[in-house]
GUVO-930285 format. One line per field, with one value per residue: residue number from 1; x, y, z of N, C-alpha, C in turn. Coordinates in Angstrom, 2 decimals. Layout:
BEGIN
i [NUM/...]
n.u [X/...]
n.v [Y/...]
n.w [Z/...]
ca.u [X/...]
ca.v [Y/...]
ca.w [Z/...]
c.u [X/...]
c.v [Y/...]
c.w [Z/...]
***
This chain:
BEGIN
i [1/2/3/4/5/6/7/8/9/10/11/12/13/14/15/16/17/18/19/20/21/22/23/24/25/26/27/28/29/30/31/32/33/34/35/36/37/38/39/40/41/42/43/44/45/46/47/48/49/50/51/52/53/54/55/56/57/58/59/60/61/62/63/64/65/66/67/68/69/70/71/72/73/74/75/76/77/78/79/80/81/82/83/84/85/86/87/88/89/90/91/92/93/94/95/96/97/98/99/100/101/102/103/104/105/106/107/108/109/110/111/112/113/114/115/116/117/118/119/120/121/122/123/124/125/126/127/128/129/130/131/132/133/134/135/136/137/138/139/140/141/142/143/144/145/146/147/148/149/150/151/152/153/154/155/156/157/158/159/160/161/162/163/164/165/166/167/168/169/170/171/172/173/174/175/176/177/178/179/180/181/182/183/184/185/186/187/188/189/190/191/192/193/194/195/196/197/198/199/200/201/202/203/204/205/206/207/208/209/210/211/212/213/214/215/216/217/218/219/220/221/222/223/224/225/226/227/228/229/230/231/232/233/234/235/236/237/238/239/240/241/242/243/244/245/246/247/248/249/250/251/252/253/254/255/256/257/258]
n.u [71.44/72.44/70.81/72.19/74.76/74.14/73.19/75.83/77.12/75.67/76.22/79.02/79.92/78.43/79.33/81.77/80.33/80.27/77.82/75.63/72.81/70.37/67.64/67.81/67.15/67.83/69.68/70.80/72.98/74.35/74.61/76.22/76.06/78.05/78.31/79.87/79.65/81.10/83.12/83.76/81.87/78.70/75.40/73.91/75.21/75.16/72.10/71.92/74.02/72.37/70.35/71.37/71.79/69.42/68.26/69.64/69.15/66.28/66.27/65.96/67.89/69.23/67.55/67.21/69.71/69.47/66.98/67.36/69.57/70.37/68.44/67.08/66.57/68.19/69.37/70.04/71.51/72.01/74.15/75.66/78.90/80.94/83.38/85.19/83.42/80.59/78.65/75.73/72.86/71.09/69.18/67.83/68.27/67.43/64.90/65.59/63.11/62.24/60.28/58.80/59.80/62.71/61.59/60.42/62.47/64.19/62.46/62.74/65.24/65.91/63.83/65.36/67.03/70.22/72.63/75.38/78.97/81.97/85.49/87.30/87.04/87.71/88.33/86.70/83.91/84.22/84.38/82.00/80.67/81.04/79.95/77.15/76.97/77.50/75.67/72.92/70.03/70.48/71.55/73.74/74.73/77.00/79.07/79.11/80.89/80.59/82.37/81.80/83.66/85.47/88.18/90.84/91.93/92.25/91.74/91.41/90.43/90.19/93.27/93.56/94.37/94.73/91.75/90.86/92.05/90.98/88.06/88.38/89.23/87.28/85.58/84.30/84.05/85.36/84.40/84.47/83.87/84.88/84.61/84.62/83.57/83.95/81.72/80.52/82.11/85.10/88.62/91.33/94.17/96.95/97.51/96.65/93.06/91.73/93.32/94.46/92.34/92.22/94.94/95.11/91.85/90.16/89.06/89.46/87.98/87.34/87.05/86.59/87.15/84.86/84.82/83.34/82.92/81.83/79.35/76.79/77.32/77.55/75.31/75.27/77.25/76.98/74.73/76.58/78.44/76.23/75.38/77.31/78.32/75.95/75.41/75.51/77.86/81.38/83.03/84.20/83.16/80.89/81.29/81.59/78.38/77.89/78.52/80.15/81.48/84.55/86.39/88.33/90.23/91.10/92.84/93.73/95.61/96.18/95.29/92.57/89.35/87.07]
n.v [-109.89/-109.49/-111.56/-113.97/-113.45/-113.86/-116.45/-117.78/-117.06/-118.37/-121.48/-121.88/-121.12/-123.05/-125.70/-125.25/-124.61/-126.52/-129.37/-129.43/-130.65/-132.77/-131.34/-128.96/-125.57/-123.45/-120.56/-117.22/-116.21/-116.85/-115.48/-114.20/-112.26/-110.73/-109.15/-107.02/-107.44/-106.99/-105.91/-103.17/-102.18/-100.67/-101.09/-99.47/-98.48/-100.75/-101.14/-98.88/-100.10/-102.09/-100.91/-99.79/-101.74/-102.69/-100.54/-101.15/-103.44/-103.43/-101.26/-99.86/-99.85/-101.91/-104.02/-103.96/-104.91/-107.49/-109.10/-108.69/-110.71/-114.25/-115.97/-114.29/-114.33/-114.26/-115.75/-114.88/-114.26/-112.71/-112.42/-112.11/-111.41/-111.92/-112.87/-115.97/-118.25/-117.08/-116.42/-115.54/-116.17/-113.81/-113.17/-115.69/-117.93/-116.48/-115.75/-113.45/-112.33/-110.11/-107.05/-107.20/-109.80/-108.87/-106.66/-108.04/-109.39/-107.55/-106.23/-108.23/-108.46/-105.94/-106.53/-108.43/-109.12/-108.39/-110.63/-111.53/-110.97/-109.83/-110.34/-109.78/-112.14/-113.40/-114.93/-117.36/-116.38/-115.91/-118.88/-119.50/-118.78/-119.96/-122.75/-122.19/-121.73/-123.94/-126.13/-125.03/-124.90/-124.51/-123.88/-121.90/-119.75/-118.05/-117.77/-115.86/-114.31/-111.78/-109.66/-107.27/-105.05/-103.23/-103.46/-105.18/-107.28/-110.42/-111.93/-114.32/-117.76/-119.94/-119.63/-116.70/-115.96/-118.71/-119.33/-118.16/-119.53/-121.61/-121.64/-119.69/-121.80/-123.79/-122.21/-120.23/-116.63/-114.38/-110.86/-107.07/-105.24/-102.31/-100.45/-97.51/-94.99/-92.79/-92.53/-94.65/-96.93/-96.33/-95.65/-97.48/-96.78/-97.34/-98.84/-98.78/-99.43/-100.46/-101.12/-103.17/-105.36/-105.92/-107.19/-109.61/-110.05/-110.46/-112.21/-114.30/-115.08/-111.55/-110.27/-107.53/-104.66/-102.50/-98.73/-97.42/-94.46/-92.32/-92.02/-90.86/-92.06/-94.80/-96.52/-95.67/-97.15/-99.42/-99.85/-100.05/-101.90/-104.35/-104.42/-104.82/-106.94/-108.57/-108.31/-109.84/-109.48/-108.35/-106.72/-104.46/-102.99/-102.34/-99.84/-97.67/-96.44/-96.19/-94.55/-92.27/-94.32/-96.29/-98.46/-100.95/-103.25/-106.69/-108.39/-106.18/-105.19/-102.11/-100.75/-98.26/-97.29/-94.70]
n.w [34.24/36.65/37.82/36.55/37.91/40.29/40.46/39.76/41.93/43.88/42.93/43.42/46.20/47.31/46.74/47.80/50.17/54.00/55.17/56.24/58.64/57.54/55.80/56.24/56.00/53.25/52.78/51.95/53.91/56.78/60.05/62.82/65.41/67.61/70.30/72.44/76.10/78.00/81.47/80.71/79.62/80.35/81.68/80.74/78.36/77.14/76.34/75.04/72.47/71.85/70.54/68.53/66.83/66.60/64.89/62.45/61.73/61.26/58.82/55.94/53.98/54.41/54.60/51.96/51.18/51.85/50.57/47.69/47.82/46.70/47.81/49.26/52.30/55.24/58.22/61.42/64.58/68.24/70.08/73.57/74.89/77.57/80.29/80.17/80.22/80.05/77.96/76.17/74.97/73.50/71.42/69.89/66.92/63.66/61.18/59.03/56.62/55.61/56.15/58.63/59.86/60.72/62.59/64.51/65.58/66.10/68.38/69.77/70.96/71.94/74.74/76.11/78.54/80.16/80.17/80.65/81.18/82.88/82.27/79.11/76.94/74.13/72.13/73.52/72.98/70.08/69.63/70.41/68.68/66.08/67.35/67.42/64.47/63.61/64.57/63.98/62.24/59.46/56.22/55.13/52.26/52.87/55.71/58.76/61.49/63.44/65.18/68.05/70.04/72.77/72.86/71.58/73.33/75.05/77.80/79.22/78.12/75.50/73.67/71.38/69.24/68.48/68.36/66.55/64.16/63.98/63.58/61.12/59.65/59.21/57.31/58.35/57.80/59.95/60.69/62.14/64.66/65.57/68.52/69.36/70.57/72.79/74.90/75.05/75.12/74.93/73.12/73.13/74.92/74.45/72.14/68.59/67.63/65.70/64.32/65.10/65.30/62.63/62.43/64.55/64.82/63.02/59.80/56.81/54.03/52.29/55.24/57.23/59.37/60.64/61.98/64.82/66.01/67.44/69.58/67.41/65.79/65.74/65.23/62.64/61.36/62.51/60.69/58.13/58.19/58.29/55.66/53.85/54.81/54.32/51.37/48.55/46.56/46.64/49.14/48.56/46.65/47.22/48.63/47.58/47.75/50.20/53.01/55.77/58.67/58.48/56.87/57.12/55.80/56.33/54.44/53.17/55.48/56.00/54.48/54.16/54.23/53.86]
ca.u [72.84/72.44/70.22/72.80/75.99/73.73/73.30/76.71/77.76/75.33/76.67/80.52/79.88/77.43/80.43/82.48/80.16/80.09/77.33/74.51/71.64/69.16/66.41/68.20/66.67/68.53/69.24/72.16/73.91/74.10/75.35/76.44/76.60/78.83/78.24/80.81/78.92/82.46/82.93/83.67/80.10/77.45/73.60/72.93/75.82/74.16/71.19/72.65/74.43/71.29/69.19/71.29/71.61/67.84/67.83/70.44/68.60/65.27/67.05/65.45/68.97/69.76/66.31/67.09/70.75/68.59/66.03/68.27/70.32/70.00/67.33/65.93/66.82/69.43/69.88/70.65/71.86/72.34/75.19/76.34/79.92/81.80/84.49/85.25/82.53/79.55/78.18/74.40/72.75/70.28/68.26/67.88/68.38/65.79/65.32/64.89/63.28/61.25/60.33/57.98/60.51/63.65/61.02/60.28/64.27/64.61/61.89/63.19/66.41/65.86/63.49/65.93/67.80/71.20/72.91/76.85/79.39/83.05/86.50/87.65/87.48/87.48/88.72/85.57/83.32/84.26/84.36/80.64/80.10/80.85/79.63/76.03/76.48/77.42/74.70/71.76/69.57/70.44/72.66/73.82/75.60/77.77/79.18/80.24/80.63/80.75/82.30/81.95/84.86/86.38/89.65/91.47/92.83/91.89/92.19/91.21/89.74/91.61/94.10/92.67/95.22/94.26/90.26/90.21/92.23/89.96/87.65/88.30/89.79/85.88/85.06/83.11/84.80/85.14/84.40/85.18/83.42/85.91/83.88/85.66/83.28/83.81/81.02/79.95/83.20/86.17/89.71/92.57/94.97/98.40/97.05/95.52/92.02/91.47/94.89/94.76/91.22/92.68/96.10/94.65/90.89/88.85/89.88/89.00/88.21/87.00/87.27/86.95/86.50/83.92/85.07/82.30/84.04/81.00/77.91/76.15/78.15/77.28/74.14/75.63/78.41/76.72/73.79/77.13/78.80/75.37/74.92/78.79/78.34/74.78/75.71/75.98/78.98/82.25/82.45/85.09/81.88/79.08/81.78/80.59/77.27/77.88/79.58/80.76/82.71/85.81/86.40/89.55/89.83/91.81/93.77/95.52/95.38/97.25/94.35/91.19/88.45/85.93]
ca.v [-110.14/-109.34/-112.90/-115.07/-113.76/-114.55/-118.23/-118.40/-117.07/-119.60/-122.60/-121.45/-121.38/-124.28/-125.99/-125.30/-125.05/-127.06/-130.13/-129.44/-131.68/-132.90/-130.76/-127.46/-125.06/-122.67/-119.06/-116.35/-115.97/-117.43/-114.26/-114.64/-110.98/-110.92/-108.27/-106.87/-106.98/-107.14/-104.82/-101.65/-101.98/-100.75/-101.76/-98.35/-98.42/-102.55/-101.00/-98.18/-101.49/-102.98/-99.69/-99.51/-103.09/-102.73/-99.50/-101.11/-104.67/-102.88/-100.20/-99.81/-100.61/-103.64/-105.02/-104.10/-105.99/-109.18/-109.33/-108.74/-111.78/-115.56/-116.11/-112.95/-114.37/-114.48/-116.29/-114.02/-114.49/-111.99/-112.94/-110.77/-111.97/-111.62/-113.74/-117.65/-118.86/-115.87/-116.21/-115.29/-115.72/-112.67/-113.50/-117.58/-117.96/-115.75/-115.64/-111.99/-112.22/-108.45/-106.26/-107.79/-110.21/-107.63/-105.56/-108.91/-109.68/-105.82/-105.83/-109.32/-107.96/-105.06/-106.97/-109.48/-108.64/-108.81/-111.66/-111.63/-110.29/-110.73/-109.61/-110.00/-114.22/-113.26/-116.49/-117.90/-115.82/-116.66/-120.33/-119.80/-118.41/-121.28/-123.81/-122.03/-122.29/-125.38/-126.55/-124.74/-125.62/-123.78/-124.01/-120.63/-119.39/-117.68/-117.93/-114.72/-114.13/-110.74/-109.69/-106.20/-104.89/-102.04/-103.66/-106.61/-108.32/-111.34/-112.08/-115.96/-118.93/-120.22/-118.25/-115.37/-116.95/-120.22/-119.63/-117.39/-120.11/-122.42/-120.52/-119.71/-123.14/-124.16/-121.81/-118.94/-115.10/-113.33/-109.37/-106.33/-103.90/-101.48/-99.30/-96.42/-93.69/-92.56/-92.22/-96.01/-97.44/-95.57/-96.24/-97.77/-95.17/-97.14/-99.14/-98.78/-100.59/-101.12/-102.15/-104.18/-106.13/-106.33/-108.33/-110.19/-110.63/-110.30/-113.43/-114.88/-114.04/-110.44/-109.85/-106.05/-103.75/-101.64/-98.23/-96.69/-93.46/-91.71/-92.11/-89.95/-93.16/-95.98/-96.95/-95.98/-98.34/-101.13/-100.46/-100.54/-103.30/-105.42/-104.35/-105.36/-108.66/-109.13/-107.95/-110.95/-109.26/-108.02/-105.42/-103.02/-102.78/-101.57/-99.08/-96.40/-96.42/-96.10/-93.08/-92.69/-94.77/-96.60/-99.59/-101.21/-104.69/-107.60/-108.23/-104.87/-104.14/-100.87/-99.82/-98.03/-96.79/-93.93]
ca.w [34.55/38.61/38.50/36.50/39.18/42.04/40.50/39.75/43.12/44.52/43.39/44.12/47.38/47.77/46.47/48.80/51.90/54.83/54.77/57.51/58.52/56.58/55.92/57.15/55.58/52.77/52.59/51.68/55.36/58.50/60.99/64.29/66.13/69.04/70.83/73.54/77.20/79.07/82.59/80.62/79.10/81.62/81.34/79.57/76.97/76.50/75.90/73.42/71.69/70.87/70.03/67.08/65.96/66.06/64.42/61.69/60.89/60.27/58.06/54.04/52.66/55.01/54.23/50.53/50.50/52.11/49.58/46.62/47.43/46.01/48.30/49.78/53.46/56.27/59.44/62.47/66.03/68.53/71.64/74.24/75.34/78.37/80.07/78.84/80.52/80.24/76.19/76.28/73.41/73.73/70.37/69.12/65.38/63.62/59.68/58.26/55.29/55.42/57.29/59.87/60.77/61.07/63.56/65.62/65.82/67.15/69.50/71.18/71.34/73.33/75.55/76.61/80.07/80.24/81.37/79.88/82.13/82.75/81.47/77.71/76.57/72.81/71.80/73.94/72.11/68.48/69.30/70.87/67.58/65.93/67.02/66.96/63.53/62.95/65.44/63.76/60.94/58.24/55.37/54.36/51.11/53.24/57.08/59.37/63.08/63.79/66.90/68.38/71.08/72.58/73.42/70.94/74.21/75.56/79.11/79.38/77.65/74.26/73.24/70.41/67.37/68.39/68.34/65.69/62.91/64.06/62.77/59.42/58.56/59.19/56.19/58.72/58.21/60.94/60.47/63.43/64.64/66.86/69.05/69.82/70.82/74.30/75.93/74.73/75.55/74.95/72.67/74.19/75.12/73.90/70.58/67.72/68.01/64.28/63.43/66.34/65.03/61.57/62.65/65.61/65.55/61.75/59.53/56.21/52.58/52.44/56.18/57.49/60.32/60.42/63.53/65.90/66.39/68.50/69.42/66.85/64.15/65.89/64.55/61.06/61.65/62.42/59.11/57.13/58.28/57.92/54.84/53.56/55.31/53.55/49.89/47.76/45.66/47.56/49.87/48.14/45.48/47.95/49.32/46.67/47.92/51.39/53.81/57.08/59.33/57.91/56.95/57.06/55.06/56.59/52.79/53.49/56.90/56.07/53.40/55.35/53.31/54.36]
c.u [73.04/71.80/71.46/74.17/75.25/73.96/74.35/77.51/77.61/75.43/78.27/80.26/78.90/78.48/81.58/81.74/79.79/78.43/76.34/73.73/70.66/68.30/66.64/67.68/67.72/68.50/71.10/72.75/73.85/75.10/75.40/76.96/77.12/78.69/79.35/79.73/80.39/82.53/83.13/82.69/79.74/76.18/72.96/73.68/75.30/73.18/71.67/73.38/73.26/70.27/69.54/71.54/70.30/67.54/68.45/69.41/67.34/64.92/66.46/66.58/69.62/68.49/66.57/68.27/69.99/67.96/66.63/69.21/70.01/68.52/66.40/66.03/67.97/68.63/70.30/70.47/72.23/73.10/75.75/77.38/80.64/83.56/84.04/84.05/81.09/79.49/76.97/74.16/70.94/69.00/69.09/67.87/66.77/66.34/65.00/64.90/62.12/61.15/59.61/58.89/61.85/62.98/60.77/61.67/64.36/63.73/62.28/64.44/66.82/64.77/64.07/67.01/68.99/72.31/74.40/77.77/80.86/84.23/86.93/87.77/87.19/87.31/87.14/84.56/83.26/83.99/82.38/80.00/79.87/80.29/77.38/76.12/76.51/76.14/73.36/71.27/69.48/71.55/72.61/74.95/76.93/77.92/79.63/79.81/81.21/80.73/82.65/82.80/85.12/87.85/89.79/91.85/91.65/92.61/91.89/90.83/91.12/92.29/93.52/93.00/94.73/92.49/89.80/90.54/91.30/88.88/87.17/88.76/88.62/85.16/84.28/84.73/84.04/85.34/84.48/84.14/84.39/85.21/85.23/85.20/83.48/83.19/80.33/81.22/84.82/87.63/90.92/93.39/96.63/98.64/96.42/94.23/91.64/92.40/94.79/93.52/91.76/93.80/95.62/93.47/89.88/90.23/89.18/88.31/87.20/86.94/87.35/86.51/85.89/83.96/83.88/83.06/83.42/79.70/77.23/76.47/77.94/76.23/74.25/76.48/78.22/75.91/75.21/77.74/77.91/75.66/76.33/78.84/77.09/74.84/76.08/77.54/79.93/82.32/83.31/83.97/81.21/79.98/81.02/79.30/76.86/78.68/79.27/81.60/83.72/86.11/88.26/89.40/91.20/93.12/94.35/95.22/95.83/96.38/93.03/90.64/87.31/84.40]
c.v [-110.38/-111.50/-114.18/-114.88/-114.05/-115.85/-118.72/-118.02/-118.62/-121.24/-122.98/-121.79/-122.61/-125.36/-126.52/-125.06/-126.32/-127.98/-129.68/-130.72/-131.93/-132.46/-128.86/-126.23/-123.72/-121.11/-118.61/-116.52/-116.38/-116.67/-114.45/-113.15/-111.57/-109.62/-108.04/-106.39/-107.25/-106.10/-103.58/-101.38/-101.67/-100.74/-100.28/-98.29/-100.24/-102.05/-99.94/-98.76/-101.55/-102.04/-99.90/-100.83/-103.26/-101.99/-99.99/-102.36/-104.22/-101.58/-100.72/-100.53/-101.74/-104.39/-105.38/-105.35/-107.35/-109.22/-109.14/-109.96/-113.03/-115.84/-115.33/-113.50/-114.35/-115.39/-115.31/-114.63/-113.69/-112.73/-111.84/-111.76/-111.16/-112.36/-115.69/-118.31/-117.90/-115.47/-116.10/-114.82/-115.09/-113.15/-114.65/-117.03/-117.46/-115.69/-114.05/-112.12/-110.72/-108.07/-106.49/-108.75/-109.34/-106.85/-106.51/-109.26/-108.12/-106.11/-107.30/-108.95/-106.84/-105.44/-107.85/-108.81/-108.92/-109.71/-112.01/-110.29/-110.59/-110.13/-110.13/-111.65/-113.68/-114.17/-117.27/-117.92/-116.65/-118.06/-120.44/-119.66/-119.38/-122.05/-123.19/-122.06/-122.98/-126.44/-126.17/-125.25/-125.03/-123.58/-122.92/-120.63/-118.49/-117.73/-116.79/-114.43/-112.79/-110.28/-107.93/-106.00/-103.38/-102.19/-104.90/-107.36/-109.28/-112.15/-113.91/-116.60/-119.11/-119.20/-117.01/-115.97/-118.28/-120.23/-119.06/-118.28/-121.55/-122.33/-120.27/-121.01/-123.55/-123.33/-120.67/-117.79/-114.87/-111.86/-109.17/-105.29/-102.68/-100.46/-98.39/-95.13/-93.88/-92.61/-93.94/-96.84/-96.78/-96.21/-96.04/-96.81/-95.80/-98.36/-98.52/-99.76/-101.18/-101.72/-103.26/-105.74/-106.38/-107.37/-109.35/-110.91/-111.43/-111.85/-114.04/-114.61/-113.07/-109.60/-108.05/-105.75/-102.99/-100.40/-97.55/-95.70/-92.21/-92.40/-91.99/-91.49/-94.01/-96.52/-97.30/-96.78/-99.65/-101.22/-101.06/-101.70/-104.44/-105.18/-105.07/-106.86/-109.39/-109.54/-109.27/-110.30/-108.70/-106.91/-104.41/-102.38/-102.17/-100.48/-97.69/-95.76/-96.30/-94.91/-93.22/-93.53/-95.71/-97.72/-99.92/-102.97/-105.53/-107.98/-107.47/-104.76/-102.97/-99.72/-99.31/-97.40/-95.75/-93.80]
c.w [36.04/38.84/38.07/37.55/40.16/41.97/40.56/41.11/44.10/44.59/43.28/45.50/47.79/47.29/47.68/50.43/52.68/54.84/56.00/57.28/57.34/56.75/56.21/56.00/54.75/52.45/52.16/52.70/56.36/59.25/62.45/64.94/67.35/69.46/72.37/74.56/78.02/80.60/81.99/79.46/80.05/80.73/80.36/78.16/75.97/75.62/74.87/72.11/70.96/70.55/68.58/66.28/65.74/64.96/62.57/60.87/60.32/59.26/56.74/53.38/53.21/54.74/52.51/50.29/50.78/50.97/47.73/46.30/46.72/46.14/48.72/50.95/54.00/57.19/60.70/63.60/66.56/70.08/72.09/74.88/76.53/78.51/79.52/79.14/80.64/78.78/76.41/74.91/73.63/72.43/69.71/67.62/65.01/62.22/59.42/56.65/55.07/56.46/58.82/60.69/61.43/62.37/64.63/66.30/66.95/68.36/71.05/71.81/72.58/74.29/76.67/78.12/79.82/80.99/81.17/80.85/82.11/82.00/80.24/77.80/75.12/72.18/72.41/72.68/70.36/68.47/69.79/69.49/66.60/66.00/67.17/65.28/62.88/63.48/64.95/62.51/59.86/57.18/54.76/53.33/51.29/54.93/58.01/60.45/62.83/64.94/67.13/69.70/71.37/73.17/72.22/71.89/74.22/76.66/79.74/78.33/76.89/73.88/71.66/68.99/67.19/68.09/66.96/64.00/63.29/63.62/61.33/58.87/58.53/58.31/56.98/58.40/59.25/60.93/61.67/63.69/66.14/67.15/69.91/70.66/72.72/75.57/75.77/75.05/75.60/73.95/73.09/74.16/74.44/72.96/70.21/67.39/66.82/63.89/64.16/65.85/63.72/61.54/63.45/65.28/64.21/60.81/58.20/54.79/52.66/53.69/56.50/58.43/60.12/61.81/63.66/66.40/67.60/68.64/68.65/65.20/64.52/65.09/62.44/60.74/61.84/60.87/57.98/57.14/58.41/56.41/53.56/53.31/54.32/52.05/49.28/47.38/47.12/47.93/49.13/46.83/45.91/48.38/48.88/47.22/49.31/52.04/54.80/57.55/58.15/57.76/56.11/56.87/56.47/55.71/53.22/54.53/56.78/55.05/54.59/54.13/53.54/53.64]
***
């Protein structure tokens, strides 16, 4: 039963996706991390960033949702964003299809220096997101930029509404990750940072935030929100099977889920 909804997922969405080059090679996802390197990042909370995006992609049950899907691959990209002009894309398009590649993705990741700097361009960001994946060679069964923050503003480039329906009318969701813990960035003192990524930033069918509420949750915060994003079937399904941080859909912004 699991193999005929994959097929019939897979040619729903092959259906309706977007036409790449010839030859581009096919898989379940084409992911675009955004990572927040803005001024109230410093070079050690960077490096605490990408410990646990390492710690999350070569995770048993994020390897398992990959290999369970249509194909048994993804697509990944790792970008550290600043302001409108400061996108660094930290790790080039990398396939994870097991565990050897997942552990080569991690170990480039935290090798890479940091070079993204600069006050909030959100809007930048997402559109950088973009057009890496319209630009790369791979035709995925699904599209999602995932942008990590500890503020919803945006202090230059395109405006945030304007970059972000740009966006989804091009068929990518955009998911959230709202870091909140303190000692990794801190939450704004006069919003709410999830409500704020749910109205504002996340965009597109199934859309959700995923909050970073400490340190000690980060790492678990990002495995779940791969694992969400990965899941062939919809995320209010894998919820069951998952605990900790909170996820708050886009559909309701007003529903959160623990």
């Amino acid at each position: 039963m699991r193999a005929l909804a994959c097929l019939a997922l897979s040619l729903l969405v092959s259906l309706a996706a977007p036409t790449h080059r010839a030859g581009a090679e096919e898989l379940d996802l084409e992911l675009v991390l955004l990572a927040d390197s803005t001024g109230s990042i410093d070079d050690a909370e960077i490096r605490f960033q990408r410990q646990g995006y390492a710690d999350a992609i070569t995770d048993p049950m994020v390897l398992s949702a990959i290999l369970d899907n249509v194909y048994g691959k993804i697509a990944v990209t790792y970008v550290e964003w600043g302001n409108d002009v400061s996108q660094d894309v930290v790790v080039e398009w990398m396939v994870i299809d097991g565990p050897q590649a997942a552990q080569d993705f991690a170990q480039k990741l935290m090798a890479a220096p940091r070079r993204a700097f600069g006050r909030n361009a959100i809007g930048s960001a997402l559109l950088k997101g973009k057009q890496l994946i319209e630009d790369n060679d791979y035709t995925g069964l699904r599209r999602v930029i995932d942008v990590s923050a500890d503020s919803a503003n945006s202090w230059s480039g395109p405006p945030l509404e304007t970059a972000r329906a740009e966006v989804v009318a091009s068929g990518i969701v955009i998911n959230g990750l709202a870091v909140l813990c303190r000692h990794c960035s801190g939450r704004p003192v006069y919003y709410d940072l999830e409500a704020a990524f749910a109205e504002r930033i996340i965009g597109g069918p199934g859309s959700f935030v995923v909050s970073a509420d400490s340190t000690a949750t980060f790492a678990d915060a990002v495995r779940k929100k791969l694992i969400l994003e990965i899941a062939a079937i919809p995320p209010r399904r894998n919820l069951a099977a998952l605990e900790g941080p909170k996820v708050l859909f886009g559909a309701a912004a007003g529903t959160a889920v623990d």
